[in-house]
N, C-alpha and C positions, 0 to 999 in steps of 0.2 A: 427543612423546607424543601419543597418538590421541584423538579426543576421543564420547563417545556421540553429538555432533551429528551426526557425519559418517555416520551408520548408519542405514537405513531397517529396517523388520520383516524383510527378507528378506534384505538383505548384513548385518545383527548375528546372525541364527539363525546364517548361515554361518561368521561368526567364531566364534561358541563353538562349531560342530563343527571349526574350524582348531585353537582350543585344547583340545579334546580336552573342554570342558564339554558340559551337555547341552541342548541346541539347544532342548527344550521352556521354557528360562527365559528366550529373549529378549523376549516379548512381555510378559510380568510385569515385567521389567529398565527397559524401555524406558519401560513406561506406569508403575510408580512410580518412577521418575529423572524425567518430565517433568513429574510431580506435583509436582514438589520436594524427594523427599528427597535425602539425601547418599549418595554411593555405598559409602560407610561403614555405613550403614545401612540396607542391600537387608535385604527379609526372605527372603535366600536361605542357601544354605549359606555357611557364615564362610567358608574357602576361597578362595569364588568371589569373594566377595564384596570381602575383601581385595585379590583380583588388578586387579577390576574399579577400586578406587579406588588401586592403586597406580599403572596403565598408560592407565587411561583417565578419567584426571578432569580433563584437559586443555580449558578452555575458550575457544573464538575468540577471545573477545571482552570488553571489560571496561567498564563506567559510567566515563568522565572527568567530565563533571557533569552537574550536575542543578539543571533552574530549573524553579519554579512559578511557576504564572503566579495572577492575583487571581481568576480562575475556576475555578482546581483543576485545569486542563490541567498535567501534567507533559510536560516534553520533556528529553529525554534525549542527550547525546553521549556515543557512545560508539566507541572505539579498540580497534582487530584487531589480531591478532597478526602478521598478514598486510602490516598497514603501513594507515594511513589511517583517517581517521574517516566516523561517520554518525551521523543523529540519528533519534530514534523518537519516539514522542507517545502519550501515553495522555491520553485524555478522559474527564470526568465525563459520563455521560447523564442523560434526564430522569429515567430510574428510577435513585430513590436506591443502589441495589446494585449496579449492573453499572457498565464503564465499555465503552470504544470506543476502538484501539488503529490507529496508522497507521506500518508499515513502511517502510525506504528496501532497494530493490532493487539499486543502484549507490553508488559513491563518485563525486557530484557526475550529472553529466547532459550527454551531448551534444546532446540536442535542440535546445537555444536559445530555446524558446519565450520571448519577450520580456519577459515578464512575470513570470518566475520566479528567485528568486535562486538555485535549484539548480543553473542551469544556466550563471550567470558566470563558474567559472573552468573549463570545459570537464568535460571526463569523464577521472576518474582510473582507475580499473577497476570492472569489475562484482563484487558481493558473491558469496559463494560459499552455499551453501544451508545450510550450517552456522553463518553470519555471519548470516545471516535468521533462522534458529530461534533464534540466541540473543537477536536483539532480541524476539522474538514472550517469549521468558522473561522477561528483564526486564523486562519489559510487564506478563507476570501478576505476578512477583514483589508491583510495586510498587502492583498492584491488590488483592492481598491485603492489604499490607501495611496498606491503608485498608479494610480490611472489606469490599471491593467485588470480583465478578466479571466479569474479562474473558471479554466476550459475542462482542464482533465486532473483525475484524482485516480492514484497509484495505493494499494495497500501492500505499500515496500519497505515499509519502515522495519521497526522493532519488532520481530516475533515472527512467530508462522499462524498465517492468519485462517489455517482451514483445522486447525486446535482451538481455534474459539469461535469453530463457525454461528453461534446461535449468534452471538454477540453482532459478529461482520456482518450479516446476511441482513441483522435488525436496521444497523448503521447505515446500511446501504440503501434501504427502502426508504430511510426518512434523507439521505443524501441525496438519492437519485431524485426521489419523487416531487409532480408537477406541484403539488400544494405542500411541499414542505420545502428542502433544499434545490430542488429543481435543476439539478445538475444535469441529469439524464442518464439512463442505466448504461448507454453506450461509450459514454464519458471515460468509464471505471476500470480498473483492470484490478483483479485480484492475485497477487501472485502467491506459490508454494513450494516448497523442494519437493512435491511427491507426493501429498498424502491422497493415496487413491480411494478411498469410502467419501472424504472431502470433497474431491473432483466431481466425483456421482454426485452427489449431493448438491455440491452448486449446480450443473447441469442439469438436473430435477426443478433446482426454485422456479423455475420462471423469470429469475432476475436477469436474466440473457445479460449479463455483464462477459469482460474479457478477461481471457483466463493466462497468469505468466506462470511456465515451469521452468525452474534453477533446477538447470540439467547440469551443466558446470563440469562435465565427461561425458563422455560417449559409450562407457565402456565399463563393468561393473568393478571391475578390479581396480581401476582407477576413483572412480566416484566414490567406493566405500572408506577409501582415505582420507576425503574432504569432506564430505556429508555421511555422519553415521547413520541416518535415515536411509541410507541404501540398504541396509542389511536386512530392514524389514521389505521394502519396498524396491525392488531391481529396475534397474532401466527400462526393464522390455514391458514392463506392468506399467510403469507411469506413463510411459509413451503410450501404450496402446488407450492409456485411461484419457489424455490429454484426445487421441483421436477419437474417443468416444464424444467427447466435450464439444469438439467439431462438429462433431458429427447430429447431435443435440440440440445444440445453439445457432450454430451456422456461424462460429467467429470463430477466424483468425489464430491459435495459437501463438503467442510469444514466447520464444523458446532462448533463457537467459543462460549464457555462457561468460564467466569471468575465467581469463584466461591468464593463467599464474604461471612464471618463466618456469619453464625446465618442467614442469609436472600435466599440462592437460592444455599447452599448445602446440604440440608439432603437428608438420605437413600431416603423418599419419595418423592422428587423431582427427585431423581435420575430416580426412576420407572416411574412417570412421562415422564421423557424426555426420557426415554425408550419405552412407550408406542406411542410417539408422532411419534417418526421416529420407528417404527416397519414395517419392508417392505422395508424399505426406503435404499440403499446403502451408507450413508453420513459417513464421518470424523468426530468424534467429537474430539476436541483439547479443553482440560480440563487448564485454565491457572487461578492459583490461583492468587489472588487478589493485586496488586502490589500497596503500598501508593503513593498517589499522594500529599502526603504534606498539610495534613489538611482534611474539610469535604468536600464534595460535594457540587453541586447547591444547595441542597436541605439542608445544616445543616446537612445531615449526616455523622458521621466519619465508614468510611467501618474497616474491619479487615481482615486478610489474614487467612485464617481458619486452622486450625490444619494439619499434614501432616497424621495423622491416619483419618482425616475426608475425606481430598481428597481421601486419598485408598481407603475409603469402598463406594463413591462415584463411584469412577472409577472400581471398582468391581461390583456395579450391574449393572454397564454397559454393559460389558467383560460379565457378566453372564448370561444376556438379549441378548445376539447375537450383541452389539452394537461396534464395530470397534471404541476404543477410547486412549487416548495416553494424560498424561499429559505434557505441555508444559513445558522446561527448562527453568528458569529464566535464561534472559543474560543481561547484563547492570544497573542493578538495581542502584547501588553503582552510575551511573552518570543519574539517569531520565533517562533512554532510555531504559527500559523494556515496555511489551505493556501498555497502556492509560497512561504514563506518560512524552507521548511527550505534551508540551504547547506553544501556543502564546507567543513569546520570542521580548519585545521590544526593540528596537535598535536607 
Protein backbone atom coordinates (compact mmCIF):
# COMPACT_ATOMS: atom_id res chain seq x y z
CA UNK A 1 0.00 0.00 0.00
CA UNK A 2 1.30 3.49 -1.01
CA UNK A 3 1.96 5.83 1.40
CA UNK A 4 1.24 10.16 1.06
CA UNK A 5 5.00 10.35 1.89
CA UNK A 6 6.11 9.09 -1.11
CA UNK A 7 4.35 12.26 -3.23
CA UNK A 8 5.64 15.65 -3.73
CA UNK A 9 2.86 18.57 -5.18
CA UNK A 10 3.33 17.55 -8.65
CA UNK A 11 3.65 13.46 -8.85
CA UNK A 12 0.20 13.48 -6.05
CA UNK A 13 -1.76 16.08 -8.58
CA UNK A 14 -0.83 13.39 -11.18
CA UNK A 15 -2.04 10.56 -9.17
CA UNK A 16 -5.49 11.92 -8.72
CA UNK A 17 -5.82 12.62 -12.43
CA UNK A 18 -4.46 8.63 -12.65
CA UNK A 19 -7.60 7.92 -10.37
CA UNK A 20 -9.84 9.83 -12.25
CA UNK A 21 -10.17 12.57 -8.90
CA UNK A 22 -9.82 15.98 -9.47
CA UNK A 23 -6.10 17.15 -9.46
CA UNK A 24 -7.22 20.70 -7.90
CA UNK A 25 -7.40 18.70 -4.32
CA UNK A 26 -3.79 17.78 -4.15
CA UNK A 27 -2.31 20.71 -2.65
CA UNK A 28 -5.17 20.96 0.12
CA UNK A 29 -4.69 16.97 0.71
CA UNK A 30 -1.17 17.17 1.02
CA UNK A 31 -1.03 20.44 3.33
CA UNK A 32 -3.95 19.23 5.80
CA UNK A 33 -2.46 15.41 5.93
CA UNK A 34 0.97 17.05 6.91
CA UNK A 35 -0.79 19.14 9.44
CA UNK A 36 -1.86 16.11 11.07
CA UNK A 37 -5.11 15.19 10.32
CA UNK A 38 -6.28 11.62 9.51
CA UNK A 39 -6.99 10.88 6.20
CA UNK A 40 -10.26 9.78 7.45
CA UNK A 41 -10.97 13.20 7.98
CA UNK A 42 -9.94 15.31 4.75
CA UNK A 43 -12.36 18.06 4.46
CA UNK A 44 -12.88 16.74 1.10
CA UNK A 45 -15.53 14.84 -0.77
CA UNK A 46 -16.40 11.51 1.40
CA UNK A 47 -15.62 9.52 -1.56
CA UNK A 48 -12.28 10.61 -2.11
CA UNK A 49 -11.71 10.69 1.03
CA UNK A 50 -12.37 7.14 1.98
CA UNK A 51 -10.26 6.07 -1.07
CA UNK A 52 -7.51 8.14 0.26
CA UNK A 53 -7.46 6.41 3.80
CA UNK A 54 -8.22 3.13 2.43
CA UNK A 55 -4.98 2.80 -0.33
CA UNK A 56 -2.81 5.37 1.13
CA UNK A 57 -2.55 5.46 4.75
CA UNK A 58 0.46 3.46 4.77
CA UNK A 59 3.24 4.83 6.86
CA UNK A 60 7.36 4.05 6.45
CA UNK A 61 8.00 4.30 9.47
CA UNK A 62 7.01 3.71 13.21
CA UNK A 63 8.41 5.09 17.10
CA UNK A 64 10.22 1.83 18.75
CA UNK A 65 11.15 4.09 21.73
CA UNK A 66 11.35 6.89 23.31
CA UNK A 67 13.84 8.33 26.01
CA UNK A 68 13.93 11.79 27.74
CA UNK A 69 16.56 12.99 28.67
CA UNK A 70 16.60 15.45 32.25
CA UNK A 71 16.73 18.43 29.83
CA UNK A 72 13.56 17.79 27.80
CA UNK A 73 15.79 16.60 24.74
CA UNK A 74 13.49 13.80 23.32
CA UNK A 75 15.28 11.13 21.19
CA UNK A 76 13.53 8.87 19.30
CA UNK A 77 14.16 5.22 17.54
CA UNK A 78 12.60 4.52 15.19
CA UNK A 79 11.97 1.15 12.64
CA UNK A 80 10.99 1.21 8.66
CA UNK A 81 9.15 -0.95 6.97
CA UNK A 82 12.01 -1.05 4.74
CA UNK A 83 14.12 -2.98 7.30
CA UNK A 84 16.55 -1.02 9.91
CA UNK A 85 16.43 1.50 12.46
CA UNK A 86 17.37 5.43 13.03
CA UNK A 87 17.16 7.80 15.65
CA UNK A 88 15.76 11.60 15.58
CA UNK A 89 16.12 14.19 18.40
CA UNK A 90 13.90 17.04 19.25
CA UNK A 91 15.17 19.80 21.56
CA UNK A 92 13.88 22.24 23.78
CA UNK A 93 15.18 25.90 22.86
CA UNK A 94 15.74 28.99 24.80
CA UNK A 95 12.26 30.17 23.72
CA UNK A 96 9.90 28.51 25.74
CA UNK A 97 7.47 27.48 22.60
CA UNK A 98 9.32 26.31 19.94
CA UNK A 99 11.67 23.46 19.91
CA UNK A 100 14.67 22.43 17.34
CA UNK A 101 14.58 18.97 15.47
CA UNK A 102 17.73 16.79 14.23
CA UNK A 103 17.13 14.19 11.30
CA UNK A 104 19.24 10.90 10.41
CA UNK A 105 19.73 10.80 6.49
CA UNK A 106 21.12 7.08 6.49
CA UNK A 107 20.94 3.80 8.41
CA UNK A 108 24.29 4.08 10.31
CA UNK A 109 27.35 6.17 8.30
CA UNK A 110 30.30 5.15 6.16
CA UNK A 111 32.29 7.91 6.83
CA UNK A 112 34.31 6.74 9.90
CA UNK A 113 34.99 9.91 11.33
CA UNK A 114 36.52 8.76 14.63
CA UNK A 115 34.72 10.37 16.82
CA UNK A 116 31.30 9.40 16.14
CA UNK A 117 29.28 6.40 17.27
CA UNK A 118 27.39 6.68 13.98
CA UNK A 119 29.70 5.49 12.17
CA UNK A 120 30.94 2.06 14.26
CA UNK A 121 29.15 -0.40 12.58
CA UNK A 122 29.62 0.88 8.92
CA UNK A 123 26.64 1.93 6.63
CA UNK A 124 23.65 -0.10 6.27
CA UNK A 125 21.56 1.83 3.52
CA UNK A 126 20.62 5.30 2.90
CA UNK A 127 16.99 6.39 4.14
CA UNK A 128 14.54 7.05 1.47
CA UNK A 129 12.76 10.52 1.41
CA UNK A 130 9.64 9.23 2.68
CA UNK A 131 11.58 7.65 5.79
CA UNK A 132 12.88 11.41 6.37
CA UNK A 133 9.64 13.12 6.23
CA UNK A 134 8.43 10.77 8.55
CA UNK A 135 10.94 11.54 11.14
CA UNK A 136 10.66 15.27 10.41
CA UNK A 137 6.49 14.10 11.72
CA UNK A 138 7.24 12.60 14.41
CA UNK A 139 9.27 15.46 15.51
CA UNK A 140 6.34 17.91 15.11
CA UNK A 141 3.91 15.36 16.53
CA UNK A 142 5.86 15.11 19.64
CA UNK A 143 6.48 19.00 19.73
CA UNK A 144 2.86 19.67 19.88
CA UNK A 145 2.25 17.26 21.94
CA UNK A 146 4.14 19.69 24.66
CA UNK A 147 2.66 22.84 23.57
CA UNK A 148 5.78 23.59 21.66
CA UNK A 149 6.49 24.61 17.82
CA UNK A 150 8.79 22.99 15.75
CA UNK A 151 10.86 26.01 14.33
CA UNK A 152 14.02 24.33 12.91
CA UNK A 153 15.09 21.07 11.44
CA UNK A 154 18.82 19.96 11.37
CA UNK A 155 19.95 16.98 8.99
CA UNK A 156 22.55 15.96 11.75
CA UNK A 157 21.58 12.88 12.57
CA UNK A 158 22.81 9.30 11.22
CA UNK A 159 24.87 9.47 8.02
CA UNK A 160 26.23 11.92 5.65
CA UNK A 161 23.54 13.35 4.21
CA UNK A 162 25.07 14.91 0.72
CA UNK A 163 25.67 10.64 -0.23
CA UNK A 164 22.11 10.50 -0.52
CA UNK A 165 21.58 13.67 -1.87
CA UNK A 166 18.65 12.66 -4.31
CA UNK A 167 16.76 11.18 -1.30
CA UNK A 168 17.52 14.75 1.10
CA UNK A 169 16.89 17.25 -1.55
CA UNK A 170 13.34 15.21 -2.29
CA UNK A 171 12.62 15.27 1.82
CA UNK A 172 13.19 18.71 1.88
CA UNK A 173 10.91 20.07 -0.75
CA UNK A 174 7.95 18.13 0.80
CA UNK A 175 9.49 19.43 4.47
CA UNK A 176 10.02 22.89 3.59
CA UNK A 177 7.20 23.45 1.24
CA UNK A 178 4.13 25.80 1.72
CA UNK A 179 1.33 23.12 0.69
CA UNK A 180 3.10 20.22 2.19
CA UNK A 181 5.27 20.40 5.55
CA UNK A 182 5.47 24.15 5.41
CA UNK A 183 8.48 24.32 7.48
CA UNK A 184 10.20 26.87 5.22
CA UNK A 185 13.49 26.32 3.35
CA UNK A 186 15.12 28.82 5.73
CA UNK A 187 14.22 26.65 8.76
CA UNK A 188 16.74 23.84 7.46
CA UNK A 189 20.37 23.39 7.70
CA UNK A 190 22.01 20.52 5.90
CA UNK A 191 25.13 19.40 7.37
CA UNK A 192 28.54 17.34 5.80
CA UNK A 193 32.16 16.47 6.50
CA UNK A 194 33.16 17.80 2.95
CA UNK A 195 31.73 16.31 0.09
CA UNK A 196 32.44 18.85 -2.51
CA UNK A 197 30.34 17.76 -5.93
CA UNK A 198 27.41 17.56 -3.00
CA UNK A 199 28.00 21.17 -1.81
CA UNK A 200 27.65 22.22 -5.73
CA UNK A 201 24.98 20.56 -6.02
CA UNK A 202 22.86 21.73 -3.09
CA UNK A 203 23.95 25.23 -4.22
CA UNK A 204 22.63 24.69 -7.72
CA UNK A 205 18.94 23.37 -6.33
CA UNK A 206 17.33 26.40 -5.65
CA UNK A 207 16.54 25.04 -2.12
CA UNK A 208 18.54 27.93 -0.68
CA UNK A 209 18.57 25.95 2.55
CA UNK A 210 21.71 26.33 5.32
CA UNK A 211 24.62 24.54 4.75
CA UNK A 212 26.89 22.86 8.14
CA UNK A 213 30.55 21.78 7.36
CA UNK A 214 32.33 19.29 10.07
CA UNK A 215 35.63 20.94 9.69
CA UNK A 216 36.60 19.39 13.15
CA UNK A 217 40.74 20.79 12.27
CA UNK A 218 41.98 23.39 10.76
CA UNK A 219 44.83 21.58 9.32
CA UNK A 220 45.02 18.58 6.87
CA UNK A 221 47.41 16.53 8.93
CA UNK A 222 45.44 16.82 11.71
CA UNK A 223 41.76 16.34 10.03
CA UNK A 224 42.95 13.18 8.07
CA UNK A 225 43.22 11.38 11.58
CA UNK A 226 39.65 11.89 12.55
CA UNK A 227 37.78 12.21 9.29
CA UNK A 228 39.09 9.75 6.71
CA UNK A 229 37.19 11.80 4.10
CA UNK A 230 39.98 14.20 4.23
CA UNK A 231 42.08 12.15 1.97
CA UNK A 232 39.79 12.58 -0.76
CA UNK A 233 38.67 15.96 0.01
CA UNK A 234 41.43 18.55 1.74
CA UNK A 235 40.52 21.42 3.70
CA UNK A 236 41.40 24.08 1.46
CA UNK A 237 38.82 22.35 -1.38
CA UNK A 238 35.97 22.06 1.16
CA UNK A 239 36.42 25.50 2.43
CA UNK A 240 36.74 27.17 -0.83
CA UNK A 241 33.51 24.83 -1.88
CA UNK A 242 31.51 26.07 1.37
CA UNK A 243 32.59 29.89 0.01
CA UNK A 244 31.27 28.96 -3.11
CA UNK A 245 27.72 28.06 -1.24
CA UNK A 246 27.95 31.57 0.16
CA UNK A 247 28.53 32.84 -2.37
CA UNK A 248 25.45 31.16 -4.34
CA UNK A 249 22.94 31.30 -1.76
CA UNK A 250 23.69 34.28 0.11
CA UNK A 251 23.72 32.14 3.65
CA UNK A 252 25.67 32.08 6.43
CA UNK A 253 27.98 29.14 6.59
CA UNK A 254 28.08 26.88 9.93
CA UNK A 255 31.27 25.88 10.45
CA UNK A 256 31.16 22.61 13.07
CA UNK A 257 34.13 22.08 15.15
CA UNK A 258 34.11 19.21 18.14
CA UNK A 259 36.98 19.89 20.05
CA UNK A 260 38.71 16.54 21.52
CA UNK A 261 41.18 17.13 24.51
CA UNK A 262 44.81 16.92 23.42
CA UNK A 263 44.09 16.36 19.55
CA UNK A 264 42.45 19.64 17.61
CA UNK A 265 42.00 22.04 20.72
CA UNK A 266 44.90 24.21 21.28
CA UNK A 267 45.54 28.00 21.34
CA UNK A 268 47.37 27.03 18.06
CA UNK A 269 44.95 25.39 16.30
CA UNK A 270 42.72 27.79 17.24
CA UNK A 271 44.96 30.58 15.15
CA UNK A 272 44.97 28.30 12.61
CA UNK A 273 41.44 27.98 12.00
CA UNK A 274 41.41 31.58 12.38
CA UNK A 275 43.65 32.20 9.72
CA UNK A 276 41.78 29.57 7.37
CA UNK A 277 38.43 31.53 7.42
CA UNK A 278 39.90 34.96 7.68
CA UNK A 279 37.67 37.05 4.94
CA UNK A 280 35.49 34.54 5.17
CA UNK A 281 31.68 35.35 6.94
CA UNK A 282 31.06 31.64 8.59
CA UNK A 283 29.60 30.30 11.99
CA UNK A 284 31.86 28.63 13.86
CA UNK A 285 29.82 26.38 16.59
CA UNK A 286 32.48 25.09 18.95
CA UNK A 287 30.85 21.62 20.40
CA UNK A 288 33.00 20.00 22.91
CA UNK A 289 33.49 16.48 22.54
CA UNK A 290 30.58 14.19 23.76
CA UNK A 291 31.57 10.18 24.73
CA UNK A 292 30.33 7.78 22.54
CA UNK A 293 30.83 4.87 24.75
CA UNK A 294 34.37 3.51 24.28
CA UNK A 295 37.08 4.16 21.34
CA UNK A 296 36.71 5.04 17.98
CA UNK A 297 37.19 3.05 14.67
CA UNK A 298 40.38 3.67 15.09
CA UNK A 299 41.26 2.32 18.95
CA UNK A 300 41.16 5.61 20.03
CA UNK A 301 39.32 6.77 23.32
CA UNK A 302 38.73 10.66 22.68
CA UNK A 303 38.21 13.14 25.95
CA UNK A 304 36.03 16.07 26.37
CA UNK A 305 38.66 18.81 27.01
CA UNK A 306 38.63 21.14 29.84
CA UNK A 307 36.05 24.07 30.17
CA UNK A 308 39.18 26.57 30.65
CA UNK A 309 40.62 24.90 27.33
CA UNK A 310 37.34 25.61 25.33
CA UNK A 311 37.29 29.39 26.49
CA UNK A 312 40.64 30.36 25.57
CA UNK A 313 39.92 28.29 22.38
CA UNK A 314 36.76 30.37 21.75
CA UNK A 315 38.69 33.51 22.77
CA UNK A 316 41.08 33.54 20.02
CA UNK A 317 38.43 33.31 17.97
CA UNK A 318 36.28 36.20 19.18
CA UNK A 319 39.79 37.94 19.05
CA UNK A 320 40.67 37.16 15.49
CA UNK A 321 37.29 38.72 14.23
CA UNK A 322 35.91 35.19 13.99
CA UNK A 323 31.82 35.08 14.82
CA UNK A 324 31.92 31.82 17.19
CA UNK A 325 29.58 30.53 19.96
CA UNK A 326 30.02 27.40 21.85
CA UNK A 327 27.42 24.61 21.62
CA UNK A 328 25.08 23.77 24.66
CA UNK A 329 25.07 20.08 25.55
CA UNK A 330 21.56 18.79 25.41
CA UNK A 331 20.71 15.20 25.75
CA UNK A 332 23.83 13.64 26.81
CA UNK A 333 22.46 11.74 29.82
CA UNK A 334 20.15 9.59 26.87
CA UNK A 335 22.95 9.34 23.70
CA UNK A 336 21.39 12.12 21.95
CA UNK A 337 23.83 14.84 22.06
CA UNK A 338 25.78 15.45 18.75
CA UNK A 339 27.83 12.08 17.29
CA UNK A 340 26.13 10.06 19.63
CA UNK A 341 23.34 9.00 17.64
CA UNK A 342 24.14 5.07 16.46
CA UNK A 343 22.91 2.18 14.43
CA UNK A 344 20.26 0.85 16.79
CA UNK A 345 19.29 -2.95 15.99
CA UNK A 346 15.86 -4.02 16.34
Amino acid sequence: MPSLLKFNLATFTAELERLGENPAHAAKILRTFYAGVALDRLPILKSLRARLASDYADRPGWIIARHVSGDGTIKLLLGFASGGTAEAVLMPTYRQSITAGCVSSQIGCAMGCDFCASTKNGLERNLTAAEIVEQFLQLRQESLASSRRLRTLVFMGMGEPLHNIDHVMSAIERIAHPDMGALGWRQITVSTVGIVPGIDRLADSGLNVHLALSLHAPDDATRATIIPANRRYPVADIVAAAKRYDARTGRVVNIEYTLLGGVNDSVEQAHLLADLLDGFRAHVNLIPYNPIGGAGVSGVTYIRPADARVDAFLNVLRDRGVVAHVRVTRGDDVSAACGQLRRVLA
